[in-house]
ROPATOR-92398 format. One record per residue (C-alpha): residue in one letter; z, y, x. Coordinates in steps of 0.001 Angstrom, whole numbers, plus 500000, padded with zeros to 6 digits. Layout:
<rs>
aZYX ...
</rs>
This chain:
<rs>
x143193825935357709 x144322825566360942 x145355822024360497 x142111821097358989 x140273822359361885 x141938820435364181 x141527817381362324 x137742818225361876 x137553818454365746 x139644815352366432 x137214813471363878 x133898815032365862 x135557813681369036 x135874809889367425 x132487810431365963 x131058811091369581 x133082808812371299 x131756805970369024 x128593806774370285 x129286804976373724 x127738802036373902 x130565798951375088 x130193797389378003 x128164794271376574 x125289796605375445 x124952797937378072 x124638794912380212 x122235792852377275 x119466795825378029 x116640794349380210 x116772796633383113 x120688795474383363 x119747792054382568 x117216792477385886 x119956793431388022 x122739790958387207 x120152788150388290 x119360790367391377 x122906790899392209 x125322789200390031 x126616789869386827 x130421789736387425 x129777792789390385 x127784795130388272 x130401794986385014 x132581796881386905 x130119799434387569 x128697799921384404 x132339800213383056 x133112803184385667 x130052804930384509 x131048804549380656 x134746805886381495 x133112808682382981 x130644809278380316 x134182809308377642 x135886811873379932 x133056813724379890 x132705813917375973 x136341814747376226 x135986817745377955 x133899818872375602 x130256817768377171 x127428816812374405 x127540812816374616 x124803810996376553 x121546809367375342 x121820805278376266 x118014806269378184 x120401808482380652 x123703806456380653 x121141803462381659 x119628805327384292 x122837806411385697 x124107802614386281 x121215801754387510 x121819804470390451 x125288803602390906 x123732800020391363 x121496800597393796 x123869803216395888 x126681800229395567 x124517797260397062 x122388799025399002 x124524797368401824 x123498794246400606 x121810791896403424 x118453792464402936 x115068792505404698 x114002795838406195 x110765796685407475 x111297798541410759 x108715801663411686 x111720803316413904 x110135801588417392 x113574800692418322 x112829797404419500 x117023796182419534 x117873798242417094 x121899798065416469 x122393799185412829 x118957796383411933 x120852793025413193 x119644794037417291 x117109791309418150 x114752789832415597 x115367785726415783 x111852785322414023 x110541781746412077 x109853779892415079 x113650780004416193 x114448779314412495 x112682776748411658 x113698774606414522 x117186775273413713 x116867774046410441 x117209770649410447 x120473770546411841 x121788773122409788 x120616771744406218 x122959768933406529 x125343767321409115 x125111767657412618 x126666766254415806 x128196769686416713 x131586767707418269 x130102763845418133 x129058762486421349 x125934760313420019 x125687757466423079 x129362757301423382 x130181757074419570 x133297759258420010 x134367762713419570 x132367765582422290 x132796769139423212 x130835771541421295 x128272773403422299 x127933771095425544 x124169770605425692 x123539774145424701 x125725775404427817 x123953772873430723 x120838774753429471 x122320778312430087 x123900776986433220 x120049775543434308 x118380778975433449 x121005781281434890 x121201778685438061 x125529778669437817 x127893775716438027 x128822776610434459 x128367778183431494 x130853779257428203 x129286780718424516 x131643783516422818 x131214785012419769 x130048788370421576 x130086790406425064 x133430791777424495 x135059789152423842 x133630787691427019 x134873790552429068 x138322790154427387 x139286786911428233 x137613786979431507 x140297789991432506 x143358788004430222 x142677784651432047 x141732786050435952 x143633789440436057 x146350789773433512 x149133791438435367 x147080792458438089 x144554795345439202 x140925794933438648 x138782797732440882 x135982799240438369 x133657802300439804 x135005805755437725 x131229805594437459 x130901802204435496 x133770802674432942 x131491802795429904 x131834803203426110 x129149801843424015 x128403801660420719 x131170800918418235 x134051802489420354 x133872799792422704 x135152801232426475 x135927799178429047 x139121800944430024 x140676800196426447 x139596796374427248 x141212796245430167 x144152797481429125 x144623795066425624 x143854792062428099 x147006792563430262 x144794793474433351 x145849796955435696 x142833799365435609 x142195800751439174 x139258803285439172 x138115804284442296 x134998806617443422 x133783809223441715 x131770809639438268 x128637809962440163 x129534808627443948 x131241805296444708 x130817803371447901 x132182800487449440 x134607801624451728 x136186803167448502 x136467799623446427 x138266798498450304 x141075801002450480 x142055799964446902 x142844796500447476 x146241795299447511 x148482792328447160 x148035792376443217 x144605792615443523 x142598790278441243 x139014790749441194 x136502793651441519 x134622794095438487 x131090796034438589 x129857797044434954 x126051797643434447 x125725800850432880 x123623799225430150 x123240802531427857 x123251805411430371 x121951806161433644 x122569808667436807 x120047810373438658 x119993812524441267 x123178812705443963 x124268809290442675 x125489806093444437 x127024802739443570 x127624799374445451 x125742796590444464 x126282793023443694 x125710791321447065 x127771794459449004 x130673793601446299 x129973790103447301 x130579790629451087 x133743791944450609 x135121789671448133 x135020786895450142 x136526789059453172 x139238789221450823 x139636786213448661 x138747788444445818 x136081787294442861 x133510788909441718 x132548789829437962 x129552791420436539 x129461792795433229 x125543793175432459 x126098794308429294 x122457793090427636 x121818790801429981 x117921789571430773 x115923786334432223 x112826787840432429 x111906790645434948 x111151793612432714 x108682795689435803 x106494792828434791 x105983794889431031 x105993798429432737 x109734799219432700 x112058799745435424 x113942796630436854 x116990795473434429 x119050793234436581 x118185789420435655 x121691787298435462 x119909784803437970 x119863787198440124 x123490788504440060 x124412784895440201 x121891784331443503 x123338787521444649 x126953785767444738 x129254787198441315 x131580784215440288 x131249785126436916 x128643786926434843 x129217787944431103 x126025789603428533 x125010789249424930 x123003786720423276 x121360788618420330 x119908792034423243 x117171790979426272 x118010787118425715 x117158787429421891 x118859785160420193 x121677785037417912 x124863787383418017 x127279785752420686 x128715786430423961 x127579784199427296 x129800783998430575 x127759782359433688 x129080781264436603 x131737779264438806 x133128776177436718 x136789776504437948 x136861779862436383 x134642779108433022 x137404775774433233 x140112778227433066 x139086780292430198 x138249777440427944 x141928776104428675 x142840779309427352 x144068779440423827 x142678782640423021 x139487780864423467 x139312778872419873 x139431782074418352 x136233783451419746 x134191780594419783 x131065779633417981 x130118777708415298 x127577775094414222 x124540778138413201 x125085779978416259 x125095777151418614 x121562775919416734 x120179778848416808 x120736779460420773 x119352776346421447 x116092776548419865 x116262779995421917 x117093778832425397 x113877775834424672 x111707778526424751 x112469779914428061 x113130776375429473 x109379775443427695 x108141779059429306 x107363779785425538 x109665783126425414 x106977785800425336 x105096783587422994 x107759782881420548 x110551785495421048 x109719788503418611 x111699790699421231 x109627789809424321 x106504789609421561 x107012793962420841 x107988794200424851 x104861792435425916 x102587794001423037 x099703796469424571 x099396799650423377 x095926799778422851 x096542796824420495 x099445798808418504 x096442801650418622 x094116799651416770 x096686798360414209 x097819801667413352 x093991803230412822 x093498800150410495 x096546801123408858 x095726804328408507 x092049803933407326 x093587801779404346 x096248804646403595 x093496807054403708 x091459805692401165 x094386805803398287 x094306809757399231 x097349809570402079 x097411812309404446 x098157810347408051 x096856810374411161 x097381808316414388 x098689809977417698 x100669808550420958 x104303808239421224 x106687806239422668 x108842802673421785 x112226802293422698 x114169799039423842 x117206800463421998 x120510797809422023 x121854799838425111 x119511798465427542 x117095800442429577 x118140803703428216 x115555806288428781 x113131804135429678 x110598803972427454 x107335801721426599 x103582803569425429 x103053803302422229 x100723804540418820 x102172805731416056 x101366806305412417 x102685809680410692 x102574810679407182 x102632814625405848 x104077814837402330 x104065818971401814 x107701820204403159 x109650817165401276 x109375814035403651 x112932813952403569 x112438812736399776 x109242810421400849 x111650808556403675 x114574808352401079 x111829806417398092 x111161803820400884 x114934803312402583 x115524802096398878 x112479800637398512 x112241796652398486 x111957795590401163 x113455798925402799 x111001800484404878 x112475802439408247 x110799805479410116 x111499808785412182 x111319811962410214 x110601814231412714 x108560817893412590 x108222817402408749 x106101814157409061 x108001810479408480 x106368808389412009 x105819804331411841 x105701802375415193 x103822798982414306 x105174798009417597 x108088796913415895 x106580796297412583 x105767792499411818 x102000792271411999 x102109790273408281 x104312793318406584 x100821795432407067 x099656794907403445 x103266794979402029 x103734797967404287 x100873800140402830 x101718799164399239 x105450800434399288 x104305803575401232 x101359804131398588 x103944803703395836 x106835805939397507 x104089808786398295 x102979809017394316 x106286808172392699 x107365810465389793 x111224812106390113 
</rs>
């Protein structure tokens, strides 16, 4: 009896595990089908396989076997949890105008489509057209940065850090570089400027105080091994109160005294004078080069926004030296960068940048204009029975510039009865995602930093989220 119980059980077991559809069934259904030519086909068989393995251990342990409706639905989430990494187009509500985890500054169609041309096929990127023989590349791109910033010289990088690195490897490896105790930042990522310092070779020699650091103290540090004096905007914090630092032109002075060069780390780096938009001054890299620093180093892709990269400005026997480097080739740019940073720098050589630069577009952007976007937003929401409503807040330049300063701004908020947690999940995995701030159980939109065309798209993916079914 025994026996034949066992063998009736082992027999139910094959019986249920037959049930499991194979891999190929799985993948012929349509909503499958849908995804392999979203994704591709060759990524999701893996994942459908992992969820059929799991549905046969399952049955093993002695769980009633799965309809195909469920096992379907369940590779269809793994799907979407898998690639929702995938590059894709987000709307952003958050009001973070530079927002890090988003791809920092918006390059927008106007950069793009002047960029295209070159990129679509072959380019001169290393051809020097009127001499017929080989060129440097990114030479034209550079004399513009160098015109703008007014320095001898200019060098593109593949980002800031990289710029600060082989600055320090190239001028100061070996030697002391005197940083304020007050400017030795970390931002995001785990980047600190100690832990730079350090892999370039360069001697770290703090001196001052976290919150007080004068002159005289940057003096008494200076020795024979001595390199440079290095002054680090501190791009994503600030001090008030009993605080003091040198600036630029003081640096300057004593530099020269000493034979000693000056480098500026701005961190985001700007052209344009940001009082001019309501927000405190951000030091302009024309002006730190007016003001005397032999070398200044920012991003591309924060307050100059363009593409990701790295920019040093400044004295051409130093730029000279780090492009004879031969750590240099392996942070320079390539062909789509270099394009796409020169159809940026036109438009602040054309005076076009707060016409076609979707960064200085959001920074520039009144707030009674974002006011009456958002009530026409909302008057559309209300009609398809939305609760919102309209009330001030504030934007943020984000990207680790102006931190804590913030810009006036209207936003648009949405009740959803105690779960707007689940609302603001529906339209993160929405497409295109949508991005907001759950805050006091309402989600908040800032069209700010919403492009004005996403409006209808906008209020179609919320209306959908708001009445979808579990």
């Amino acid at each position: 009896m025994a026996v034949q119980h066992n063998k009736s059980i082992k027999d139910n077991l094959h019986s249920q595990l037959a049930q499991i559809p194979s891999v190929e069934e799985v993948l012929q259904l349509e909503e499958l089908e849908s995804a392999g030519r979203q994704y591709s086909r060759k990524m999701i068989t893996s994942l459908v396989r992992q969820v059929l393995e799991e549905e046969r251990g399952k049955i093993k342990n002695g769980s009633t076997p799965s309809s195909l409706a469920d096992i379907t639905a369940r590779c269809i989430a793994l799907i979407r949890k898998e690639f929702q990494s995938f590059i894709r187009p987000v709307i952003n509500g958050t009001g973070v105008i530079l927002h890090t985890n988003l791809g920092r500054a918006v390059l927008g169609k106007a950069i793009i489509d002047n960029s295209l041309p070159a990129l679509t096929g072959y380019n001169n990127l290393e051809y020097n057209l009127f001499e017929g023989a080989r060129g440097r590349r990114g030479e034209f791109v550079e004399r513009m940065l160098s015109l703008f910033s007014q320095s001898e010289s200019s060098l593109i990088i593949n980002n800031n850090a990289a710029a600060v690195f082989l600055i320090l490897k190239v001028l100061a490896k070996g030697k002391e570089v005197i940083i304020s105790r007050g400017e030795l930042v970390q931002i995001g990522g785990g980047f600190r400027i100690p832990d730079i310092l350090k892999e370039s070779g360069a001697i770290l020699r703090e001196v001052g105080t976290t919150n007080q650091t004068n002159l005289n103290d940057y003096e008494q540090a200076i020795n024979e091994n001595s390199a440079l004096l290095l002054k680090v905007h501190q791009s994503n914090f600030s001090q008030e109160g009993f605080a003091q630092s040198v600036e630029t032109r003081e640096l300057k002075v004593l530099g020269k005294k000493y034979r000693l060069p000056v480098v500026v780390d701005l961190g985001s780096g700007t052209f344009l004078p940001t009082e001019q938009f309501g927000l405190v001054h951000e030091p302009m890299v024309q002006e730190m080069i007016r003001c005397g620093a032999e070398l200044v180093c920012f991003s591309a892709d924060k307050l100059l926004g363009g593409p990701q990269g790295g920019i040093i400005c400044g004295r051409k026997d130093y730029i000279s030296q780090i492009r004879k480097d031969p750590l240099y080739r392996t942070f320079r740019v390539g062909k789509i960068t270099l394009s796409l940073m020169q159809s940026t720098l036109l438009f602040y050589l054309q005076d076009r940048a707060l016409q076609e630069l979707p960064i200085w577009k959001m920074i520039s952007l009144p707030a009674q204009e974002i006011k009456k976007r958002s009530q026409s937003l909302a008057r559309s929401l209300k009609k398809r029975g939305i609760p919102v409503q309209v009330s001030e807040g504030v934007s943020l330049v984000g990207g680790g510039a102006l931190p804590g300063k913030n810009l006036p701004t209207f936003l648009l908020s949405i009740e959803n009865e105690g779960n707007i947690e689940e609302l603001d999940r529906r339209l993160r995995m929405s497409h295109p995602a949508v991005l907001g701030r759950v805050k006091d159980n309402s989600l908040f939109f800032d069209p700010r930093t919403i492009e004005p065309g996403s409006d209808k798209e906008l209020i179609e993916l919320i209306t959908a989220a708001f009445y979808q079914k579990n």
